[in-house]
PLY file of the C-alpha trace (Angstrom):
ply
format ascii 1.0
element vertex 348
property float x
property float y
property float z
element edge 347
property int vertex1
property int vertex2
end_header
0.00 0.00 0.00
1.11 3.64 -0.53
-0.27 6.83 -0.02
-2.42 6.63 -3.45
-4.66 4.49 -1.90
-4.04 5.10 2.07
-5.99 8.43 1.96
-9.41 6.53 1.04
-12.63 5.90 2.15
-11.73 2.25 3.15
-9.16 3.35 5.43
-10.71 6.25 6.88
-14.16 6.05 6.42
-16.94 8.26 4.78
-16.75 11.52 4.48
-18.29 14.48 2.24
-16.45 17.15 0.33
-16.74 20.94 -0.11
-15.31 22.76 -2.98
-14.05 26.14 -1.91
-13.24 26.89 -5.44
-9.82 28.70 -5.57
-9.23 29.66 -2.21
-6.63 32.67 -1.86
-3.94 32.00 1.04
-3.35 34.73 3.72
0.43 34.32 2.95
-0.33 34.50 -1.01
-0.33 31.81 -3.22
-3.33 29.77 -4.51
-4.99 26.90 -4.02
-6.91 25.66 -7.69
-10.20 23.95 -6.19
-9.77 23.69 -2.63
-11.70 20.73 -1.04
-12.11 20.50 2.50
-12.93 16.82 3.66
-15.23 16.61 6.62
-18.07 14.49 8.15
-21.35 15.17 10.63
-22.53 13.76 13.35
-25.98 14.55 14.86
-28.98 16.89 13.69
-28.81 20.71 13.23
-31.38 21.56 15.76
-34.04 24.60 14.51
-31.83 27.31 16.14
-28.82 26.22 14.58
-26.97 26.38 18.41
-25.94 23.11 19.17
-22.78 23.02 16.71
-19.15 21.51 17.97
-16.41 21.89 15.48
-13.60 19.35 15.67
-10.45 20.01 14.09
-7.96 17.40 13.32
-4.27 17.22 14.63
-1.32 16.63 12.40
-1.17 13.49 10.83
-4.59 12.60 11.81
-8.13 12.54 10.25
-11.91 12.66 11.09
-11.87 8.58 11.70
-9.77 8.69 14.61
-11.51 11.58 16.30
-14.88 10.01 15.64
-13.65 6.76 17.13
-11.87 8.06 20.33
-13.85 10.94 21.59
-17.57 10.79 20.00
-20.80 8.90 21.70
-24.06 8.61 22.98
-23.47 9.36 26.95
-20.27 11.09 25.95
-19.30 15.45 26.59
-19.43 15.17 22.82
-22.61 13.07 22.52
-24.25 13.19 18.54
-27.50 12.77 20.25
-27.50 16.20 21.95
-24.97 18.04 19.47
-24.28 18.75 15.91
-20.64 17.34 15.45
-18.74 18.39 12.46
-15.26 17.40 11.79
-13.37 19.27 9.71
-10.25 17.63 7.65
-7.39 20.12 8.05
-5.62 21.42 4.33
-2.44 18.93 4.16
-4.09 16.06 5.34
-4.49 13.75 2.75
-8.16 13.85 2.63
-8.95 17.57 1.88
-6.74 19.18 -0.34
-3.06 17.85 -0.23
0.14 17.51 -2.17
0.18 14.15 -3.00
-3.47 14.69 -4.85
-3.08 18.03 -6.37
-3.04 18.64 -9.78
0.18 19.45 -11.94
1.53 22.58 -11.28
1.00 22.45 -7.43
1.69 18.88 -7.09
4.02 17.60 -4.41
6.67 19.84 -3.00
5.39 22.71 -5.28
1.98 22.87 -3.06
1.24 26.29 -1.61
2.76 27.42 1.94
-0.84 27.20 4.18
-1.21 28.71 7.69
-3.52 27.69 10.26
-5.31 30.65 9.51
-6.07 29.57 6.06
-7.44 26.48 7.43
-10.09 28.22 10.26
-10.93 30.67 7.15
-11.82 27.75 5.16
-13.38 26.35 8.22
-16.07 29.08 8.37
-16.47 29.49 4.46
-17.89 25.71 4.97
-20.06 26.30 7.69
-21.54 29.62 6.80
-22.16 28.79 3.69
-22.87 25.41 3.33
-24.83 24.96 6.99
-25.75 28.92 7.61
-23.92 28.14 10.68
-23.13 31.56 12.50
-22.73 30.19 16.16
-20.46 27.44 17.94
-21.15 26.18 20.57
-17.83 24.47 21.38
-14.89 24.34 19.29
-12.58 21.71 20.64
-9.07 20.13 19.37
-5.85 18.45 20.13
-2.51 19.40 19.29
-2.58 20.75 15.37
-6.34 21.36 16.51
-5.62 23.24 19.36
-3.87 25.56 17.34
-6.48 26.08 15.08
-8.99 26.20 18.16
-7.10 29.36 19.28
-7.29 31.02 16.10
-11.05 30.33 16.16
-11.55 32.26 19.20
-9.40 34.94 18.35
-10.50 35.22 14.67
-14.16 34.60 15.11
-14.73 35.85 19.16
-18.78 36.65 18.69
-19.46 33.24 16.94
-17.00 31.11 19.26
-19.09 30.42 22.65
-16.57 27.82 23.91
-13.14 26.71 23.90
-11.04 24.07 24.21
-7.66 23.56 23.37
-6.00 20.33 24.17
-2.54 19.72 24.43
-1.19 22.87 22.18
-0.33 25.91 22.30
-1.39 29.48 20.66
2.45 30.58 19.39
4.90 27.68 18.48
7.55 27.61 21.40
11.63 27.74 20.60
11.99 24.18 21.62
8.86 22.99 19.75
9.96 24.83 17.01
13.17 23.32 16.87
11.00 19.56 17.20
9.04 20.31 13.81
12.36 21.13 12.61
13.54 18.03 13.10
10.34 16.29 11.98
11.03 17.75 8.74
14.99 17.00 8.48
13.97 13.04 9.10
11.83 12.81 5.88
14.11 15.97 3.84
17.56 14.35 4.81
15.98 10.52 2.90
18.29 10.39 -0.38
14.68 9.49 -1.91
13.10 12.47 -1.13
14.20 13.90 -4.25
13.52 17.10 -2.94
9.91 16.10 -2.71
9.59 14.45 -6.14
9.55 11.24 -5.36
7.92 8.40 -7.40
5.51 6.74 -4.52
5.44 7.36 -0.78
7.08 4.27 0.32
10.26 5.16 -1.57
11.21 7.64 1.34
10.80 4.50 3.98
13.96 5.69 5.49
12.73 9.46 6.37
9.13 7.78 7.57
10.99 5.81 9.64
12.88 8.10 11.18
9.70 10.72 11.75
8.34 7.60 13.74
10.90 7.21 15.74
11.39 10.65 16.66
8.06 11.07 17.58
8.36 7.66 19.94
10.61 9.63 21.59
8.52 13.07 22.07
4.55 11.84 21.89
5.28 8.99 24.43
5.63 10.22 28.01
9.20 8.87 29.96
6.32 6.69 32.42
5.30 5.27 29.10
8.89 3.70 28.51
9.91 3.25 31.93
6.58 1.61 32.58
6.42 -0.67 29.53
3.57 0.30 28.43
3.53 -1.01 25.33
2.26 -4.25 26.68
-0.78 -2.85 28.24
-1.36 -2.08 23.71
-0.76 -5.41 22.50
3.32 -4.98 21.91
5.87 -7.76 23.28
8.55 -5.36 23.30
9.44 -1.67 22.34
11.05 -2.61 19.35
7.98 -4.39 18.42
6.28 -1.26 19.66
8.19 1.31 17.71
7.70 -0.65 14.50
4.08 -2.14 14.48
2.58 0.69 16.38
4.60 3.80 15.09
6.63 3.05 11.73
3.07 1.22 11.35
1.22 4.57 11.42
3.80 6.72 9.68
4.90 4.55 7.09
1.57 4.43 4.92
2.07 8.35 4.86
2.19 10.89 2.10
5.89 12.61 2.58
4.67 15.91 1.40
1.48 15.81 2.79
3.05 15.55 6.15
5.65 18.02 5.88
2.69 20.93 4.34
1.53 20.06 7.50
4.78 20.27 9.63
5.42 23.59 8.04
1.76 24.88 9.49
2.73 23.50 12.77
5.83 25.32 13.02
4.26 28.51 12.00
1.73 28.58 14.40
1.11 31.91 15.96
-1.84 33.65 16.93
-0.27 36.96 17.14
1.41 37.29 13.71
-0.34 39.82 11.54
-2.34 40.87 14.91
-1.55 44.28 16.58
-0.10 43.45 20.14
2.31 40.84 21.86
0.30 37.02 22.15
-0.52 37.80 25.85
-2.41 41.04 24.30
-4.40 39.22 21.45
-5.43 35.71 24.36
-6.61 38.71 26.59
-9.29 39.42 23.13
-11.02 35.79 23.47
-14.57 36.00 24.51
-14.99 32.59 24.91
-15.59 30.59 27.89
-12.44 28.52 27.46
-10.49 25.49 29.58
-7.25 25.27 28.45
-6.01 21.51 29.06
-3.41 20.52 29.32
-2.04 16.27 29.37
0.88 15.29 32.17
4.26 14.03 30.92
3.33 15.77 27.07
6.84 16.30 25.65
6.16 18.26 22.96
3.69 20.91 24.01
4.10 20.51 28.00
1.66 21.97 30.70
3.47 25.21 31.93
3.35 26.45 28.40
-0.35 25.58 28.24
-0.86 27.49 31.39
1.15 30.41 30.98
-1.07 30.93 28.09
-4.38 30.25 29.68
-3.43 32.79 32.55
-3.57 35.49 29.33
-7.15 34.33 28.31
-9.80 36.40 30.42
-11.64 33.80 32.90
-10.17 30.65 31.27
-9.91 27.73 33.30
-6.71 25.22 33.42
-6.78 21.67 33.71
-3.66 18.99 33.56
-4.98 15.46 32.26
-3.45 12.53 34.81
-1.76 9.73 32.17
1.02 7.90 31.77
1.04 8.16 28.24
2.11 11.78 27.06
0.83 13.76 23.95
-0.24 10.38 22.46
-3.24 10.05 25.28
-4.80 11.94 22.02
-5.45 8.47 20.49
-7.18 7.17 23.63
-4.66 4.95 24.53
-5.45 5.50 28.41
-9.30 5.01 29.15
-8.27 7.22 32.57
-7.62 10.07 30.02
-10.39 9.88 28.22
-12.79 9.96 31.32
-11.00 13.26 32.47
-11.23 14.87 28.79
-14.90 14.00 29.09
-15.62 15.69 32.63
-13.94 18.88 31.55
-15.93 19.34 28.18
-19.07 18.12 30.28
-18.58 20.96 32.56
-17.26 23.28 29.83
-20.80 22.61 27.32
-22.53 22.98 30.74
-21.52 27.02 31.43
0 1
1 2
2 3
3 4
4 5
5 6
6 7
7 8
8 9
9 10
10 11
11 12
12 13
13 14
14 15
15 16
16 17
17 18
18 19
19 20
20 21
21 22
22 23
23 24
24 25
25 26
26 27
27 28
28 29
29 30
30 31
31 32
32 33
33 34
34 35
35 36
36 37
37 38
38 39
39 40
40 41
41 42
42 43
43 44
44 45
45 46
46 47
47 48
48 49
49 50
50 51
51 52
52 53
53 54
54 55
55 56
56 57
57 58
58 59
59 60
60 61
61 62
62 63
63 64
64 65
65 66
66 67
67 68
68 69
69 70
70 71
71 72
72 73
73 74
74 75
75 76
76 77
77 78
78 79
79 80
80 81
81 82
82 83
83 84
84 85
85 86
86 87
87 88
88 89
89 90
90 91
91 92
92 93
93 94
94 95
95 96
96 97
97 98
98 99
99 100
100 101
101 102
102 103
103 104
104 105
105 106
106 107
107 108
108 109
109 110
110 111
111 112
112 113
113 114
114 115
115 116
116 117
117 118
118 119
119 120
120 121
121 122
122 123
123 124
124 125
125 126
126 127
127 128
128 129
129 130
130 131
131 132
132 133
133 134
134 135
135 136
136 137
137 138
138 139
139 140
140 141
141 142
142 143
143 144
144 145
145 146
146 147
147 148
148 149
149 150
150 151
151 152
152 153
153 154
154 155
155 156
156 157
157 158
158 159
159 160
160 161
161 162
162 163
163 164
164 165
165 166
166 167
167 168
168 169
169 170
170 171
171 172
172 173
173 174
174 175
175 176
176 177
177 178
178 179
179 180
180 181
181 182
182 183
183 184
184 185
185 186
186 187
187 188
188 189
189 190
190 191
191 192
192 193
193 194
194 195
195 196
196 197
197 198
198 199
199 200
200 201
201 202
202 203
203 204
204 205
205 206
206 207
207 208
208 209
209 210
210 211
211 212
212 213
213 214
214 215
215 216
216 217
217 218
218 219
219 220
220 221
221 222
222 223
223 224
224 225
225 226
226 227
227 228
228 229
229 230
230 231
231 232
232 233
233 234
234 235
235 236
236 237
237 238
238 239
239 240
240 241
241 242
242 243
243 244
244 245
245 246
246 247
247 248
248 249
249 250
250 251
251 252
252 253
253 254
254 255
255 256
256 257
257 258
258 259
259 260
260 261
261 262
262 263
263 264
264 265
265 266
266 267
267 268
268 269
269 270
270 271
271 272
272 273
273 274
274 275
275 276
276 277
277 278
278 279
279 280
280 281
281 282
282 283
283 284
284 285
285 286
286 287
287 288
288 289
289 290
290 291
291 292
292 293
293 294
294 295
295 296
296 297
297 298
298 299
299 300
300 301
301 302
302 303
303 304
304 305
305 306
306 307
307 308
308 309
309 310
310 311
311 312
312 313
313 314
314 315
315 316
316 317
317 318
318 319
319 320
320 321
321 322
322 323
323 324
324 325
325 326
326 327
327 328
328 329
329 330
330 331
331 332
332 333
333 334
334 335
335 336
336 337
337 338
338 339
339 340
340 341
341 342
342 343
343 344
344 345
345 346
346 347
């Protein structure tokens, strides 16, 4: 298998496109017939006020989010809510470099912020849904960032918050982390500086990306505690290569450095008259900021220096053993915690 037919319907499950048409970038550049991927979950009630946006995190897509965090009795329960999840640009499944048509294929794909994807974001609900009120916009890592530039961007339509596990502005160190996540897949002799006849070719640089984030999405209780027998893994070799050269491998190269390049970027402030503490104070929203214990790569004092800028915001630290990666619901503990605080959140 390689990325041709990884970023499928089989894999990933059913979704619904919306054609943006050519959708200008805030940074310039064009994207030719820009398709956002997403999929619903619940009914629209009359007043058109019970809508949660999920973004996805890097790598990731609507399946996984659906799976993990979506259910009847759950915070974010499809029986009381309208859930739409929303495929970030890069992905694979809304527009990406791997499917993109000659000139802007592969490594010539346009530069995209994470502003361009919330802008897209509302094109799709205002105009497709007539959608002008949220009543929780929630997401993890890569969504976290774009759940900050929700509330900033959008502050009368954005009635709740809740970014998990990242961070408004990109940090030195986790700047210097996506750096790295690049150099693993750039530094593969296959690469070809992004030209590259199928994904698997740059096994090497996939590799590598796995490995390196082993090393930061994995908490050091995770390793020291062996946890990868609790998932299914006899060892951490057979950890590192079933569970995360498993996941990266089947990967678009491209598509996942677009993406690393948006990471790196992030930054509420740029473009924004004042310093980032000046531009969280702006957020209307009632908003938790959580935070996950042992997370390597966007760790809980940075998530609550921030949340001390938003007005009234509420902090919470997730108990786990397992890091950023509690994101894929690897710790049942976690999830129950996630739950209360977007319970308690929905209930203000």
């Amino acid at each position: 298998m390689n990325s041709s037919n990884y970023y499928t319907e089989d894999i990933h499950g059913a979704y619904q496109i919306y054609d943006l048409g050519d959708f200008v970038l805030e940074k310039g550049g064009t994207i030719r017939s820009c398709k956002l991927a997403y999929t619903t979950m619940g009914k629209l009630n009359a007043a058109k006020d019970n809508v949660i946006l999920v973004p996805t995190w890097y790598s990731g897509t609507h399946q996984i989010l659906q799976q993990v965090y979506i259910g009847k009795g759950r915070a974010l329960d499809p029986e009381k809510y309208f859930i739409i999840i929303i495929n970030q640009i890069g992905n694979g499944l809304s527009s990406s470099p791997h499917e993109a048509s000659f000139p802007q294929n592969k490594n010539n794909f346009p530069d995209i912020q994470i502003s361009d994807d919330v802008r897209a974001q509302y094109t799709l609900l205002t105009e497709e849904f007539s959608i002008d009120q949220l009543a929780l916009v929630v997401g993890g890592s890569m969504g976290a960032q774009q759940t900050y530039e929700w509330a900033i961007r959008y502050p009368d339509m954005v009635k709740r918050a809740a970014p998990i596990a990242g961070t408004a502005k990109v940090t030195p160190h986790n700047f210097l982390f996506t750096q790295a996540m690049m150099d693993s897949i750039s530094s593969d002799s296959a690469w070809d500086n992004g030209w590259y006849s199928v994904s698997t070719d740059v096994h090497v640089g996939l590799s590598r990306l796995a490995r390196l984030f082993a090393l930061m999405g994995w908490s050091h209780a995770f390793f020291k505690q062996e946890r990868w027998l609790a998932l299914g893994f006899s060892s951490m070799d057979d950890f590192i290569t079933g569970f995360m050269i498993g996941y990266f491998g089947l990967m678009d190269p491209n598509n996942l450095l677009s993406m690393a390049r948006k990471w790196q970027q992030g930054d509420v402030s740029y473009g924004r008259e004042g310093d980032l503490a000046e531009v969280l104070a702006q957020i209307k929203a009632k908003t938790c900021v959580i935070a996950i214990e042992g997370d390597l790569m966007f760790p809980p004092s940075d998530c609550e220096a921030e949340s001390r800028c938003i007005p009234d915001s509420e902090y919470r630290m997730i108990e786990t053993t397992d890091g950023h990666f509690a994101l894929f619901g690897t710790d049942l503990n976690y999830l129950n915690q996630v739950d209360e605080c977007l319970k308690e959140l929905l209930a203000k």
